[in-house]
Predicted model as a PDB file, atoms N, CA, C, CB and O in Angstrom, pLDDT in the B-factor column:
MODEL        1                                                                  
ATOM      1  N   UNK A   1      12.773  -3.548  -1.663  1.00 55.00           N  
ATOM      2  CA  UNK A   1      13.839  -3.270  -0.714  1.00 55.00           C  
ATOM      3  C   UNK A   1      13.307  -2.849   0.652  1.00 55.00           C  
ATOM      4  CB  UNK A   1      14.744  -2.198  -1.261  1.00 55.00           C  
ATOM      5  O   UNK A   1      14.125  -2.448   1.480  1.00 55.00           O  
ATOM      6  N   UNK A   2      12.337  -2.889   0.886  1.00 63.00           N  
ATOM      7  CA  UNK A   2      11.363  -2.671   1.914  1.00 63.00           C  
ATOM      8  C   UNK A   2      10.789  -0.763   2.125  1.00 63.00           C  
ATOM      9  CB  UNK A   2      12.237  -3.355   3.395  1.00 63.00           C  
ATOM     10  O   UNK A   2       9.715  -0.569   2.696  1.00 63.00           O  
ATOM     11  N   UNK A   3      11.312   0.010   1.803  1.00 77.00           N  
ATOM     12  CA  UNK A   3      10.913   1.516   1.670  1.00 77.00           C  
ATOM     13  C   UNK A   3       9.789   1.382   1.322  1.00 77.00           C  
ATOM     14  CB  UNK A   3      11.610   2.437   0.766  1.00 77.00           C  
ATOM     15  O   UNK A   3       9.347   0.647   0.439  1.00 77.00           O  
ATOM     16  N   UNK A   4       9.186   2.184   2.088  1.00 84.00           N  
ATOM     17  CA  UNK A   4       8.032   2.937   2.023  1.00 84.00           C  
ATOM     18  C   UNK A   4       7.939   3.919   1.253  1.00 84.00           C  
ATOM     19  CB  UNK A   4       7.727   3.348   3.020  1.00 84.00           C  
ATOM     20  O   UNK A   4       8.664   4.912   1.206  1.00 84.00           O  
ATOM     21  N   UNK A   5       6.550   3.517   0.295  1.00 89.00           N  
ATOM     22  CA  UNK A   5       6.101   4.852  -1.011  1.00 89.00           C  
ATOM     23  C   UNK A   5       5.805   5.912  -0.498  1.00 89.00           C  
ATOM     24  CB  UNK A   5       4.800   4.677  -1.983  1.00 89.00           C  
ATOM     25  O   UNK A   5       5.683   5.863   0.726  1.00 89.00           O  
ATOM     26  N   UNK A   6       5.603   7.075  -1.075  1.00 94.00           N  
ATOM     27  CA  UNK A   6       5.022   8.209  -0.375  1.00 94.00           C  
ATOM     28  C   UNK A   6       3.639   8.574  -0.652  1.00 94.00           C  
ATOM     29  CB  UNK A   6       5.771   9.315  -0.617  1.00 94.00           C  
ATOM     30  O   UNK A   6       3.256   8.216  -1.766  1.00 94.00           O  
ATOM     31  N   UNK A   7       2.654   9.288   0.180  1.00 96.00           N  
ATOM     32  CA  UNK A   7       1.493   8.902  -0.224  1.00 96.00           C  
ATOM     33  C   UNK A   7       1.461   9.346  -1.967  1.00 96.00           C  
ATOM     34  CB  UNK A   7       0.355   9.615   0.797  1.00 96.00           C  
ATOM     35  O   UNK A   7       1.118   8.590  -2.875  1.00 96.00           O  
ATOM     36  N   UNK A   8       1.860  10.591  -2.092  1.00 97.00           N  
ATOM     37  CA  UNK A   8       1.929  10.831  -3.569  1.00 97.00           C  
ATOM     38  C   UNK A   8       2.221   9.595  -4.532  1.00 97.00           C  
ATOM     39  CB  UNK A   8       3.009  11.847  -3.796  1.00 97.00           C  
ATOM     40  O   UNK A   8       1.281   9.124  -5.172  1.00 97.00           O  
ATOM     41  N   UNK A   9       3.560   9.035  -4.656  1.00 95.00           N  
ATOM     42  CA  UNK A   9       3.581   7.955  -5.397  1.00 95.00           C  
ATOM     43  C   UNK A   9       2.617   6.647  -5.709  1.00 95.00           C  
ATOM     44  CB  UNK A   9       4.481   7.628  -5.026  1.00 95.00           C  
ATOM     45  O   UNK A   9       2.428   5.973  -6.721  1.00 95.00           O  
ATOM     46  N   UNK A  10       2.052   6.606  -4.241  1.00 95.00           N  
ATOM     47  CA  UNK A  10       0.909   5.582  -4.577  1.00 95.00           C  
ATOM     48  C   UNK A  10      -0.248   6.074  -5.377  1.00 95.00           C  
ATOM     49  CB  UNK A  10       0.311   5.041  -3.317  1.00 95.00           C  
ATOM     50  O   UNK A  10      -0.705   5.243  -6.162  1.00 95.00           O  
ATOM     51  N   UNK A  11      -0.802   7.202  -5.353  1.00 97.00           N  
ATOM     52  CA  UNK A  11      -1.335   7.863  -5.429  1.00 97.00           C  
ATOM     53  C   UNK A  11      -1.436   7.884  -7.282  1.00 97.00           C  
ATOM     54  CB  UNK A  11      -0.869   8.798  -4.502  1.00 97.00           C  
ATOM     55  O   UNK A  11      -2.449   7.610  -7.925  1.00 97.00           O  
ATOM     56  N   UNK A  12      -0.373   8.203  -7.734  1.00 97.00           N  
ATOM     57  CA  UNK A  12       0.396   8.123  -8.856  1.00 97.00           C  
ATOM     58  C   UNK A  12      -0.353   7.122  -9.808  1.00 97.00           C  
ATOM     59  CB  UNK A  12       1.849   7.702  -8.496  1.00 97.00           C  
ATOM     60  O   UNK A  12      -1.083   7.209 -10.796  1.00 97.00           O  
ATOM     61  N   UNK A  13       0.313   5.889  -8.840  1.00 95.00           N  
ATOM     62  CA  UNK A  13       0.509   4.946  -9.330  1.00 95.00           C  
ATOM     63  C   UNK A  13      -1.157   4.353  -9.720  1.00 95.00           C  
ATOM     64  CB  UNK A  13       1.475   4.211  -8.414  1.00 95.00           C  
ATOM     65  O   UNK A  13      -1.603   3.709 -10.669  1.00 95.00           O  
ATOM     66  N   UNK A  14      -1.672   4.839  -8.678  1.00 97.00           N  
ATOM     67  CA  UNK A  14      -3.303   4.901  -8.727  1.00 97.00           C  
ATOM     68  C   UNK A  14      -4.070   4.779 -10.094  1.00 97.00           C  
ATOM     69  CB  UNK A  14      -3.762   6.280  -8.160  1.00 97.00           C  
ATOM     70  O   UNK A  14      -4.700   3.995 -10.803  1.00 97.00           O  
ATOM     71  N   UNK A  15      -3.457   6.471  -9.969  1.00 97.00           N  
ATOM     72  CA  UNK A  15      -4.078   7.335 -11.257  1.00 97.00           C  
ATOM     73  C   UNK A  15      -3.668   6.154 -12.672  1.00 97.00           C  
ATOM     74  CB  UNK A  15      -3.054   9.283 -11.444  1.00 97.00           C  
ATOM     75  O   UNK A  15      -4.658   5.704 -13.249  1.00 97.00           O  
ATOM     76  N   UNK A  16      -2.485   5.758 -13.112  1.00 97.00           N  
ATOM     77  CA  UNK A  16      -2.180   5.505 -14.150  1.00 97.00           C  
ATOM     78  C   UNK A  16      -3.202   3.893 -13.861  1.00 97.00           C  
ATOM     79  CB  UNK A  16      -0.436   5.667 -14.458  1.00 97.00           C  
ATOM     80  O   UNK A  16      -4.259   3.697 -14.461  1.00 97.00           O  
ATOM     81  N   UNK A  17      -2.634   2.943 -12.895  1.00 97.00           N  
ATOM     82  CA  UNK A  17      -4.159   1.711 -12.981  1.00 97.00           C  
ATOM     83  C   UNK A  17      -5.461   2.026 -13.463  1.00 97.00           C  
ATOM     84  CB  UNK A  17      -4.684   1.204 -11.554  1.00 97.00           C  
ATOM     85  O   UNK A  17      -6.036   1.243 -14.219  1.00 97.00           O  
ATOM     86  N   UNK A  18      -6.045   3.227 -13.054  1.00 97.00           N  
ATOM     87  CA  UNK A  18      -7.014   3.867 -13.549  1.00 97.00           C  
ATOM     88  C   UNK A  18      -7.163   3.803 -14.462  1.00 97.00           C  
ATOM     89  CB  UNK A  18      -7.125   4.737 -13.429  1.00 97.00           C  
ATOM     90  O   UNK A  18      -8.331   3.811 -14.851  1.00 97.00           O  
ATOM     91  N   UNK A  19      -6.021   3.691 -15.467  1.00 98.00           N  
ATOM     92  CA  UNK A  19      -6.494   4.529 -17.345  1.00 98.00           C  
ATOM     93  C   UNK A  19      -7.109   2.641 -17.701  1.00 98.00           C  
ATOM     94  CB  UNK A  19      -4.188   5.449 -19.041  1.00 98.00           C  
ATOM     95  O   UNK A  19      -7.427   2.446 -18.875  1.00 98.00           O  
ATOM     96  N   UNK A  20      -7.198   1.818 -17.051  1.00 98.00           N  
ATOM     97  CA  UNK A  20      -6.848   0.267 -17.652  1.00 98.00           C  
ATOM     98  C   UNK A  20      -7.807  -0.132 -17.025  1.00 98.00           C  
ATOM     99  CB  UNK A  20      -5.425  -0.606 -17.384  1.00 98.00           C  
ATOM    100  O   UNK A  20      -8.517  -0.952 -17.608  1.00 98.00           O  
ATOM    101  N   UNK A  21      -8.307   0.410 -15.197  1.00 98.00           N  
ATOM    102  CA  UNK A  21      -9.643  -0.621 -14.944  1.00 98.00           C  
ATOM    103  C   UNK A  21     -10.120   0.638 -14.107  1.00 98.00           C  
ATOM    104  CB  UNK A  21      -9.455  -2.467 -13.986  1.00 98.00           C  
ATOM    105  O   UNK A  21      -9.432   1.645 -13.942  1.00 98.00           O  
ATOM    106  N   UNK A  22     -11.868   0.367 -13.414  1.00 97.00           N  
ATOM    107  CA  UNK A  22     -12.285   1.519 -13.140  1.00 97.00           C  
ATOM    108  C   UNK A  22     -11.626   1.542 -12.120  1.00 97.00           C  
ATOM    109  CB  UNK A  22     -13.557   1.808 -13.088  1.00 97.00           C  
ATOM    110  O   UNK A  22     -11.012   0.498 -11.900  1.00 97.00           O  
ATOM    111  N   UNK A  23     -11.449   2.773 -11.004  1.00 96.00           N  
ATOM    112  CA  UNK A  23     -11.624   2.991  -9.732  1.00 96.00           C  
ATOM    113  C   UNK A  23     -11.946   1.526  -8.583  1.00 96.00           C  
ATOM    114  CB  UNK A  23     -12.782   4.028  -9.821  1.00 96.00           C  
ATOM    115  O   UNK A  23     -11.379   0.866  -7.711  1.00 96.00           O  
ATOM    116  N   UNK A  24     -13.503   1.640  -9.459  1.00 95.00           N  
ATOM    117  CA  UNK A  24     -13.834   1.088  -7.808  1.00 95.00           C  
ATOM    118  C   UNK A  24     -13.570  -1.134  -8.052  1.00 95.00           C  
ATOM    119  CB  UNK A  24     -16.381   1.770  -7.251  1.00 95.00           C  
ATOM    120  O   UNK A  24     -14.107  -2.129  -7.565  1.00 95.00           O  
ATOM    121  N   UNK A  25     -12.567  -0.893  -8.967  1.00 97.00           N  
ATOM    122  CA  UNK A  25     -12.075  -2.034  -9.200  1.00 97.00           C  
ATOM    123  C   UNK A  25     -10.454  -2.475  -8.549  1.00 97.00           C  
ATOM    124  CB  UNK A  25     -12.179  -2.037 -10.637  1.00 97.00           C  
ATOM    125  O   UNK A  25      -9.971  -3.550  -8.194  1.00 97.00           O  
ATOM    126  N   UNK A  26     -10.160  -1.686  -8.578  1.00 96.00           N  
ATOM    127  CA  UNK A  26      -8.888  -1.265  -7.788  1.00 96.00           C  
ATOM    128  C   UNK A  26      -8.455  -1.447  -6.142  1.00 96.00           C  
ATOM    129  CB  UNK A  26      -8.887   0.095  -7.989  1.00 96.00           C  
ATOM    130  O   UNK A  26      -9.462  -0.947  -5.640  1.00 96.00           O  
ATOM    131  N   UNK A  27      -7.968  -1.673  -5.485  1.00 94.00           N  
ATOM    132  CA  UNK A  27      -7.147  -2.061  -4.681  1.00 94.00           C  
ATOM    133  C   UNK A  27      -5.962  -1.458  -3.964  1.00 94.00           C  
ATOM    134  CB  UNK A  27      -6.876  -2.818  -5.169  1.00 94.00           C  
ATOM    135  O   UNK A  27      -5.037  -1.120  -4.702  1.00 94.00           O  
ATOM    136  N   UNK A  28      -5.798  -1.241  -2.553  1.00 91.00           N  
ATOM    137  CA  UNK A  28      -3.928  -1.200  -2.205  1.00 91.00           C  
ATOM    138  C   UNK A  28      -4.358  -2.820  -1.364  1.00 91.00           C  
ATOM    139  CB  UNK A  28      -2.982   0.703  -0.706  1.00 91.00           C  
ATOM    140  O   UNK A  28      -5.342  -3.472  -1.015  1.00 91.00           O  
ATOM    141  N   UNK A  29      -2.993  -2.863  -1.361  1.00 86.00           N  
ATOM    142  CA  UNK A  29      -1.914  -3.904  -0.529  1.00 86.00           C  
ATOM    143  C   UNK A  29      -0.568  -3.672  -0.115  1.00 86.00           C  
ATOM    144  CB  UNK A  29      -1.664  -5.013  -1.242  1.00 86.00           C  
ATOM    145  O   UNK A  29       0.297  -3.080  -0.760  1.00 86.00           O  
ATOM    146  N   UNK A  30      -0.433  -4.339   1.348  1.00 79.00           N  
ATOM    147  CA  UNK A  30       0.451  -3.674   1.830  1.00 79.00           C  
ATOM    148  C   UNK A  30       1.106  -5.433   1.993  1.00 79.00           C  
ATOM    149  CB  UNK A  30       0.041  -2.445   3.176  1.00 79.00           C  
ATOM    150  O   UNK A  30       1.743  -5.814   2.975  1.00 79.00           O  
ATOM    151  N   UNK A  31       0.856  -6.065   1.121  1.00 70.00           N  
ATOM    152  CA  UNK A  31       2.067  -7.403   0.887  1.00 70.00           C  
ATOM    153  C   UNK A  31       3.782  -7.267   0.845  1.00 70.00           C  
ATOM    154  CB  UNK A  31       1.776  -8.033  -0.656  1.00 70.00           C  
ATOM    155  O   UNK A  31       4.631  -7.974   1.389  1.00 70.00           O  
ATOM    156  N   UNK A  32       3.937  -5.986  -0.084  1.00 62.00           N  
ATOM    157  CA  UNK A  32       5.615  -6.347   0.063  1.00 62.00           C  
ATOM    158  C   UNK A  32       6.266  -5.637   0.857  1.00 62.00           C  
ATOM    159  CB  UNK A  32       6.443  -6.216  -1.115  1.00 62.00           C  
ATOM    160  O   UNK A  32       6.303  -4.415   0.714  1.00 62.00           O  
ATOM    161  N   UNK A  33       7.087  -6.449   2.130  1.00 61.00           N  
ATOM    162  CA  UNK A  33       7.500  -6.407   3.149  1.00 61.00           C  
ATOM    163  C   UNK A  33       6.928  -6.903   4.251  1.00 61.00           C  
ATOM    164  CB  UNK A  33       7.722  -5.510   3.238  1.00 61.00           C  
ATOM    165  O   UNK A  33       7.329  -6.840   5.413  1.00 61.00           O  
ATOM    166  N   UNK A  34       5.857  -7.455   3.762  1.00 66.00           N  
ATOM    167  CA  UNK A  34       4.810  -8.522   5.430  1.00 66.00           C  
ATOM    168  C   UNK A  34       5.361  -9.717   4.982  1.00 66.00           C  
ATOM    169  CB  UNK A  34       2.479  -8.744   5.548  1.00 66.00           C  
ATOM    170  O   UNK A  34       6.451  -9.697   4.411  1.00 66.00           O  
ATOM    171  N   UNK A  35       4.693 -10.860   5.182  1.00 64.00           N  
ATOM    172  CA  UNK A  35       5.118 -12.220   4.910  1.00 64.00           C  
ATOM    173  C   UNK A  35       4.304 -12.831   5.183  1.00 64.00           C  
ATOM    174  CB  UNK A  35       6.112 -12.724   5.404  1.00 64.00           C  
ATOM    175  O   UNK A  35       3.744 -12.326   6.156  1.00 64.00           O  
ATOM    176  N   UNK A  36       3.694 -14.008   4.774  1.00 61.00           N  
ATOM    177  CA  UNK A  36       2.886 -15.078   5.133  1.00 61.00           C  
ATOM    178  C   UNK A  36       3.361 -16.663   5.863  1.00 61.00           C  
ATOM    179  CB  UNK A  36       2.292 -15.271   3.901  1.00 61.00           C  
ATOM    180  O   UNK A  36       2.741 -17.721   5.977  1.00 61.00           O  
ATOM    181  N   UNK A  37       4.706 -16.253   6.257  1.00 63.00           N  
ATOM    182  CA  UNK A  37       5.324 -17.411   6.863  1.00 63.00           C  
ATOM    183  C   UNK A  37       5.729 -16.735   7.898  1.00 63.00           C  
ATOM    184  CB  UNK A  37       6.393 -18.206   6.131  1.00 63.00           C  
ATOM    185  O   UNK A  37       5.817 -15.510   7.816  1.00 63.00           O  
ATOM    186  N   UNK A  38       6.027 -17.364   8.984  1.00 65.00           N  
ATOM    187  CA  UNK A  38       7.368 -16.928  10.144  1.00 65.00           C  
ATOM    188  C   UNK A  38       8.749 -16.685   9.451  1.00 65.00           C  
ATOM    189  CB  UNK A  38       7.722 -18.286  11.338  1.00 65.00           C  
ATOM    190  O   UNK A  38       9.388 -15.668   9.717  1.00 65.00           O  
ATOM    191  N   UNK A  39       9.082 -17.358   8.810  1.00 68.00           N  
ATOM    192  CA  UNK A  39      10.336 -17.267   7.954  1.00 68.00           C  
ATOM    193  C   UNK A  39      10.936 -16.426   6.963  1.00 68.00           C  
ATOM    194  CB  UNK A  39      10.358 -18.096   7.420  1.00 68.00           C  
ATOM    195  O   UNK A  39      12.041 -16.585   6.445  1.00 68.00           O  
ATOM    196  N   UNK A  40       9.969 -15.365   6.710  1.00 67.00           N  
ATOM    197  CA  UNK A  40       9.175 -14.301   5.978  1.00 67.00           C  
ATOM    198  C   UNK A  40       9.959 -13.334   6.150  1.00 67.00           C  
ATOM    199  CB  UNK A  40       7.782 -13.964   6.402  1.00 67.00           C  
ATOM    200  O   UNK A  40      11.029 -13.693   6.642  1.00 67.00           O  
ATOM    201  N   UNK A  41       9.846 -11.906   5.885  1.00 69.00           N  
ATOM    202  CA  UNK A  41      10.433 -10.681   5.991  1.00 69.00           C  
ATOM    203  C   UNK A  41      11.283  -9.700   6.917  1.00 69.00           C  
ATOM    204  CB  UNK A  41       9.706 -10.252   5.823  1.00 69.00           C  
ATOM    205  O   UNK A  41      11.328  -8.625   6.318  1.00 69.00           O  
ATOM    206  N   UNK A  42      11.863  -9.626   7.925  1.00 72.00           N  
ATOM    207  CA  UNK A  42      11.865  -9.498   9.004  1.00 72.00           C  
ATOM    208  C   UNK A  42      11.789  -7.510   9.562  1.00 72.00           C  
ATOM    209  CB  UNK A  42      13.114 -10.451   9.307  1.00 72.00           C  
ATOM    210  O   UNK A  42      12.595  -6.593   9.719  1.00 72.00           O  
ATOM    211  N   UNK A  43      10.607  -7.685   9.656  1.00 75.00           N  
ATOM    212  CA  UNK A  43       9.648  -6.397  10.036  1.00 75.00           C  
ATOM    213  C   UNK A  43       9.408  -6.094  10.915  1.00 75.00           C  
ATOM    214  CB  UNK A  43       8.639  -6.267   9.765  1.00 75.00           C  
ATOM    215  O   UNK A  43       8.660  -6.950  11.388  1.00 75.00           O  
ATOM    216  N   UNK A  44       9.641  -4.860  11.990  1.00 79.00           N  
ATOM    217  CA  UNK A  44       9.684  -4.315  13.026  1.00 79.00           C  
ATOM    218  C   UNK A  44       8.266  -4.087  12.921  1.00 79.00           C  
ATOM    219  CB  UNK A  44      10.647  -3.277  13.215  1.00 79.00           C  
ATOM    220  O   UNK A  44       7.845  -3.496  11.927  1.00 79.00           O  
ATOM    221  N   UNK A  45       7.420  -4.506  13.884  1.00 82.00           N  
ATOM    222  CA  UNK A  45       5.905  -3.832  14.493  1.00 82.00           C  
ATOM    223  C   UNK A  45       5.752  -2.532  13.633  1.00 82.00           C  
ATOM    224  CB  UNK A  45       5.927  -3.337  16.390  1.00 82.00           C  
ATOM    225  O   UNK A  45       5.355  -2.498  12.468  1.00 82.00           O  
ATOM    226  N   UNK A  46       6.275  -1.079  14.687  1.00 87.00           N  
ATOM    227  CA  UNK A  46       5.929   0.125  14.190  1.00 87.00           C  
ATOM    228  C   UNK A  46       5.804   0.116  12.645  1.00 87.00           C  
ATOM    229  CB  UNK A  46       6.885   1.089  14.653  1.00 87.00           C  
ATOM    230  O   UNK A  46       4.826   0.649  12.121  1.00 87.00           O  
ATOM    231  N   UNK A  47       7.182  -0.727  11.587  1.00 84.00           N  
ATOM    232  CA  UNK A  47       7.073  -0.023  10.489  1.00 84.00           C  
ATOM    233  C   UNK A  47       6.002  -1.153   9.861  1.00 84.00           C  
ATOM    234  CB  UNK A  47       8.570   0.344   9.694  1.00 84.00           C  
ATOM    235  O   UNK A  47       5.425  -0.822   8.825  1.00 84.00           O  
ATOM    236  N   UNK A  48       5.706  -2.471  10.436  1.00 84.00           N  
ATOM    237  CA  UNK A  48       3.949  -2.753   9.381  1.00 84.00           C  
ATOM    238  C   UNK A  48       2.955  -1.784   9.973  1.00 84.00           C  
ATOM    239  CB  UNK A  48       2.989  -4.654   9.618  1.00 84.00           C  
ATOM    240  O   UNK A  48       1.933  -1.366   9.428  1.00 84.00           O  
ATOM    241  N   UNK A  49       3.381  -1.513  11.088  1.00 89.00           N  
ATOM    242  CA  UNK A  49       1.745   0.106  11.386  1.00 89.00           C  
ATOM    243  C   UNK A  49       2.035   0.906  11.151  1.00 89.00           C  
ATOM    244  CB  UNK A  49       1.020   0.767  12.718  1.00 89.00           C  
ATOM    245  O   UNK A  49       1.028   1.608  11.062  1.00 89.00           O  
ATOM    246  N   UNK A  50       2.993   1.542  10.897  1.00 90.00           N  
ATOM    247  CA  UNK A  50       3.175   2.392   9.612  1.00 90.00           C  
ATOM    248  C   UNK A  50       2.745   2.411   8.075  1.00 90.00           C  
ATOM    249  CB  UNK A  50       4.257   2.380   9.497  1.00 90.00           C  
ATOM    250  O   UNK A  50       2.472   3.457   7.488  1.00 90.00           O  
ATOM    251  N   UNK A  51       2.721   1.468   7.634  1.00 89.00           N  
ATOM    252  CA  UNK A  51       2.641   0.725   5.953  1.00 89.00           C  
ATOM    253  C   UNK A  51       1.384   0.704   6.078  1.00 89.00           C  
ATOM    254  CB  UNK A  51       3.350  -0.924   5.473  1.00 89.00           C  
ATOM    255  O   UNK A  51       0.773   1.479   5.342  1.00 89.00           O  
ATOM    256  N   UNK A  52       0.565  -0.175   7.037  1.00 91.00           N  
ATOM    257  CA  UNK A  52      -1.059   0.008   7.280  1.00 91.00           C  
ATOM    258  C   UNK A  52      -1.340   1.153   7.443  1.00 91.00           C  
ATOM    259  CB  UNK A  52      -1.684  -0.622   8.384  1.00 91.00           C  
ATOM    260  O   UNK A  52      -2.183   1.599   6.665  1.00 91.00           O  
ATOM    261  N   UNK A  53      -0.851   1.963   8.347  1.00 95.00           N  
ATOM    262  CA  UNK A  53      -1.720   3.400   8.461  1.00 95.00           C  
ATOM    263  C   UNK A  53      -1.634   4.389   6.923  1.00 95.00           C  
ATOM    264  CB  UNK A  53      -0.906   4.456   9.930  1.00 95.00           C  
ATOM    265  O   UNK A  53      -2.458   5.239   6.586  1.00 95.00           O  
ATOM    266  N   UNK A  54      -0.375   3.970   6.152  1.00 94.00           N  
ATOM    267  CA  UNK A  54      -0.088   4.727   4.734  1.00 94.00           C  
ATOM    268  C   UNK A  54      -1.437   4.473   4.363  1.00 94.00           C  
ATOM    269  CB  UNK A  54       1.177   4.118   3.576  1.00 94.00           C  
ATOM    270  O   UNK A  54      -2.290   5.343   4.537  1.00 94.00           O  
ATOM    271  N   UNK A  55      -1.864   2.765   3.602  1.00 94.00           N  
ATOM    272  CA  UNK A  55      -2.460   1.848   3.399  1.00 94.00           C  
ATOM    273  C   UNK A  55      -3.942   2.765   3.415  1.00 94.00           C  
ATOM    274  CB  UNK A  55      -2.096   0.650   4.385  1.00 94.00           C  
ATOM    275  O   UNK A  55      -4.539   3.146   2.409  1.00 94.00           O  
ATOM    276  N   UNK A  56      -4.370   3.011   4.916  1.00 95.00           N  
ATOM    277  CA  UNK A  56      -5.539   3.177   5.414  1.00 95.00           C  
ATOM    278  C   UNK A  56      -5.730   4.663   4.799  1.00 95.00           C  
ATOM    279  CB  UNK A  56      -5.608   2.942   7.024  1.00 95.00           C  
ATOM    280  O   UNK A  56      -6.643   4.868   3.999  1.00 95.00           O  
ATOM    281  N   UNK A  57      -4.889   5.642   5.176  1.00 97.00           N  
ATOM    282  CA  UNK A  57      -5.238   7.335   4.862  1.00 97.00           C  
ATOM    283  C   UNK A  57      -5.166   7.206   2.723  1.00 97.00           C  
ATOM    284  CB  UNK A  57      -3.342   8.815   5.885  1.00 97.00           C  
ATOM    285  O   UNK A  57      -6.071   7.557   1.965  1.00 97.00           O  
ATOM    286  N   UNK A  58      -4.284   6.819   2.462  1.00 97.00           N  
ATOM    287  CA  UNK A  58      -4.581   6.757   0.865  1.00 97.00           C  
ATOM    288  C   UNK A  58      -5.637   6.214   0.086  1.00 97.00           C  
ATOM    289  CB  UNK A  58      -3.702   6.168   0.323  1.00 97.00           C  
ATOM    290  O   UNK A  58      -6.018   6.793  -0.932  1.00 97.00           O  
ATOM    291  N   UNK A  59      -6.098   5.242   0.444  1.00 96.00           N  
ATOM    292  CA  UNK A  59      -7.240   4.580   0.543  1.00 96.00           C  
ATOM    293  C   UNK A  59      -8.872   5.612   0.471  1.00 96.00           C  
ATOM    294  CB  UNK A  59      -6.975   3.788   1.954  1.00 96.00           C  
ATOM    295  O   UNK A  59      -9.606   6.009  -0.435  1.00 96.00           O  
ATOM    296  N   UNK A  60      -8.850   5.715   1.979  1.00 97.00           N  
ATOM    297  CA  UNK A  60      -9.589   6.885   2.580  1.00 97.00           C  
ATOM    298  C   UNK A  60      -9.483   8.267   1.513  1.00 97.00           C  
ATOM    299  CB  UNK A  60      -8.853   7.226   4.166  1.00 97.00           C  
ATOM    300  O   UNK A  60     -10.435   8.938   1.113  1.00 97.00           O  
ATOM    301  N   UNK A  61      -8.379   8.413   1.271  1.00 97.00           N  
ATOM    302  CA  UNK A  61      -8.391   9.822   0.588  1.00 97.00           C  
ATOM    303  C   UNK A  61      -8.893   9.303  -1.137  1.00 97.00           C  
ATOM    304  CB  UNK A  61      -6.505  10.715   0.718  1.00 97.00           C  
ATOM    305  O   UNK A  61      -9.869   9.818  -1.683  1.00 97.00           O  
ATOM    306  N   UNK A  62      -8.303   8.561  -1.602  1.00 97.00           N  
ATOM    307  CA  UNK A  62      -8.814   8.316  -2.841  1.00 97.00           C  
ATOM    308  C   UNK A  62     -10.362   7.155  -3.019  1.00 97.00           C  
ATOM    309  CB  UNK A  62      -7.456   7.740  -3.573  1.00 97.00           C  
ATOM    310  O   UNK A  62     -10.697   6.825  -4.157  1.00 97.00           O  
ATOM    311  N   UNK A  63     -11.030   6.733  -1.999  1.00 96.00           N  
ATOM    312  CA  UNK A  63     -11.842   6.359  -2.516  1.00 96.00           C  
ATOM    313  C   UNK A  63     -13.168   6.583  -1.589  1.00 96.00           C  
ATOM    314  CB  UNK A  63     -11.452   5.187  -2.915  1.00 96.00           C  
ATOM    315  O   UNK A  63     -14.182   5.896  -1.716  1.00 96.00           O  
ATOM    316  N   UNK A  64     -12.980   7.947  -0.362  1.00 90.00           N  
ATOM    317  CA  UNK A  64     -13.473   8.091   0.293  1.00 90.00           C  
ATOM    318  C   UNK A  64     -14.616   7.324   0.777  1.00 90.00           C  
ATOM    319  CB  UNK A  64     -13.469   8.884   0.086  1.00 90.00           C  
ATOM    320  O   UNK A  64     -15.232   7.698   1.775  1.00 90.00           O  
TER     321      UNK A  64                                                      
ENDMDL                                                                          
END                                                                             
């Protein structure tokens, strides 16, 4: 629906991928709500640099 997780929830969501593959096997993506067409999602600037900057600090914090 396009909302943004909170860092906690990703975070979360982290932890439980974890129990199934290691860490440094793991991944974010900030795919749902971008688009790979013009025809695609229709997303205001600020909120994909928003979603990236989530993206970037959760990242940073969990895999320093």
């Amino acid at each position: 629906f396009g909302e943004m997780e909170s860092k906690d929830a990703l975070k979360r969501r982290i932890d439980e991928a974890a129990k199934y593959a290691p860490l440094d096997q793991l991944a974010l993506s900030p795919q749902c709500g971008f688009s790979s067409t013009v025809h695609g999602n229709n997303i205001a600037v600020e909120a994909q640099r928003a979603k990236l900057r989530l993206v970037v600090e959760v990242a940073d914090e969990v895999w320093r």
